[in-house]
Structures are given as C-alpha cells and as structure tokens.
Residue, then its C-alpha position, 0 to 999 in steps of 0.5 A: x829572728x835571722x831568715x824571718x823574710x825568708x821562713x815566712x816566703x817558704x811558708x807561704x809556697x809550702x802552704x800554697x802547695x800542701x793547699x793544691x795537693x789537699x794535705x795542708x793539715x798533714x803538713x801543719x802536723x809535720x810543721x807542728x812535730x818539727x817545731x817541737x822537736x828542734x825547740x826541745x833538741x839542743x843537739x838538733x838546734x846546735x846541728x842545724x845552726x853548725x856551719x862545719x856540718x856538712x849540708x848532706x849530713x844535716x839531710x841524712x839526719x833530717x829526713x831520719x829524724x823526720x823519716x814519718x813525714x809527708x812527701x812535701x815535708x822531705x822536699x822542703x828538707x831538699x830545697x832548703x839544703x840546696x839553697x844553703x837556708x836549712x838553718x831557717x828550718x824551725x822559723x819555716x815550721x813555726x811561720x807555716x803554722x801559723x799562716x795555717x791557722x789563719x788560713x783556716x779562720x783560727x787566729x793565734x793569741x802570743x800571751x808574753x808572761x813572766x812565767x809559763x800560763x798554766x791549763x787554767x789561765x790558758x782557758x780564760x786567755x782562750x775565752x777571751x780572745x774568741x769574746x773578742x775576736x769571734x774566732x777561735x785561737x790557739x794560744x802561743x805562750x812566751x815566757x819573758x822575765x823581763x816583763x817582771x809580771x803582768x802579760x802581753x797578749x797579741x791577736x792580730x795586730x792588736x795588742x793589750x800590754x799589761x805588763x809590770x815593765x809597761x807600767x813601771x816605763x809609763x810611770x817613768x816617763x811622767x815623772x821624767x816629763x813633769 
C-alpha cells in the first residue's frame, strides 16, 4: 500500500487533534463516509490517483463531495493537497479508524475469506473475538480468492490462519521435505 507510513502519521496528528477538540467520533464518522465513498467510486479513485488533474481541481471536487464534513476533515483535504500526498486520502481514512477504534479499547477483527461473510458469520466471528479478547471488535472483511476457502482471521497482532491455501502450502512442504 504506497503512502502507508504516511497515511498512518496524518492519522495519527489528526486523531491527536480531533482528541484535543473533542470531535473524535465526529471525525471517525467523516473518515468512515470518505472510506465508503471512494472504495465505491471508481471515477473518485481514478480523480484522486490522476497525476494530470490539477491539485486545486482535486480540492474543488473534494471538499463539495465532502461539503458535510468537520471543519477538521476540510483541513485535512487542505494540508494534504498542499503537501502533494491527496492520493493517500483513503489510506489516512482507513488508518484514522482504525487508530480510532483502538484508542476507545475497540479492537478490529480483518476476517480474509474467499467470499463476502455473511450477517451470520459476521455475529459468531463478532462472538468469537470478544471470548477471546474481552473487547469488542468491529469486523473488517476482505474478500481473497486466492485463499481458495477457509478464513484468516487478524485481532491484534495475532492471527489464526485456516485457510485452504495455508493447508495445501503445509502439505506441500512436508512432501517436499521428506
């Protein structure tokens, strides 16, 4: 993901800030509809990643799509176009919620399936993680068909892969092996 680093240090001085001012969750919800709209915008994705599209066109569009928003979200739009990094905008959402979540003791469960989870499995996944944890999570779902069945669930820093490909990649270096 290009601009990780950098998505992750606005985040973080943006959450610092929304902190100070008392508008965190305000601001989680503007971070929440901007990472919803531009994943199901094509033509936004294609605008903000368009290096011929002038910077103050990107702005205009931005903060009129955006027009609802916090005072804190608009300066966001600002700084990041001043400092050429509005491409990063989505990845600076997604961190900032969740550097959100763990600052108000949430955790968020990323479940890798090799399709989308449905309401119920999102419930026991949801179940799962609190036994677990003793948090509650919010669940992240990302759909790889490479996985070919099976999930891969991630809290934390601990993960349980139990995945199809996993299995088949053990089984393939036993018989290498032997």
């Amino acid at each position: 993901m290009a601009g990780a680093r950098a998505a992750i240090r606005y985040a973080k001085a943006l959450l610092s800030l929304a902190s100070d001012k008392n508008v965190a969750e305000a601001i989680n919800t503007d971070m929440e509809l901007i990472a919803n709209t531009v994943a199901e915008s094509k033509d936004l994705k294609d605008m903000l990643y368009n290096p011929v599209i002038r910077a103050s066109v990107k702005k205009l569009a931005l903060l009129e799509i955006f027009k609802n928003t916090n005072k804190e979200t608009a300066n966001l739009i600002d700084t990041l176009i001043a400092n050429k990094r509005i491409s990063i905008l989505p990845n600076v959402a997604l961190s900032y919620i969740k550097l959100y979540e763990a600052h108000k003791g949430n955790e968020i469960a990323t479940v890798t399936t090799a399709v989308p989870l449905t309401d119920s499995l999102k419930a026991k996944v949801l179940a799962k993680v609190k036994a677990l944890t003793g948090k509650e999570a919010a669940i992240e779902n990302i759909v790889d068909e490479n996985i070919i069945g099976g999930f891969i669930l991630r809290v934390g820093d601990v993960q349980y892969n139990a995945s199809i490909e996993n299995q088949l990649n053990k089984l393939k270096r036993e018989f290498t092996l032997n």
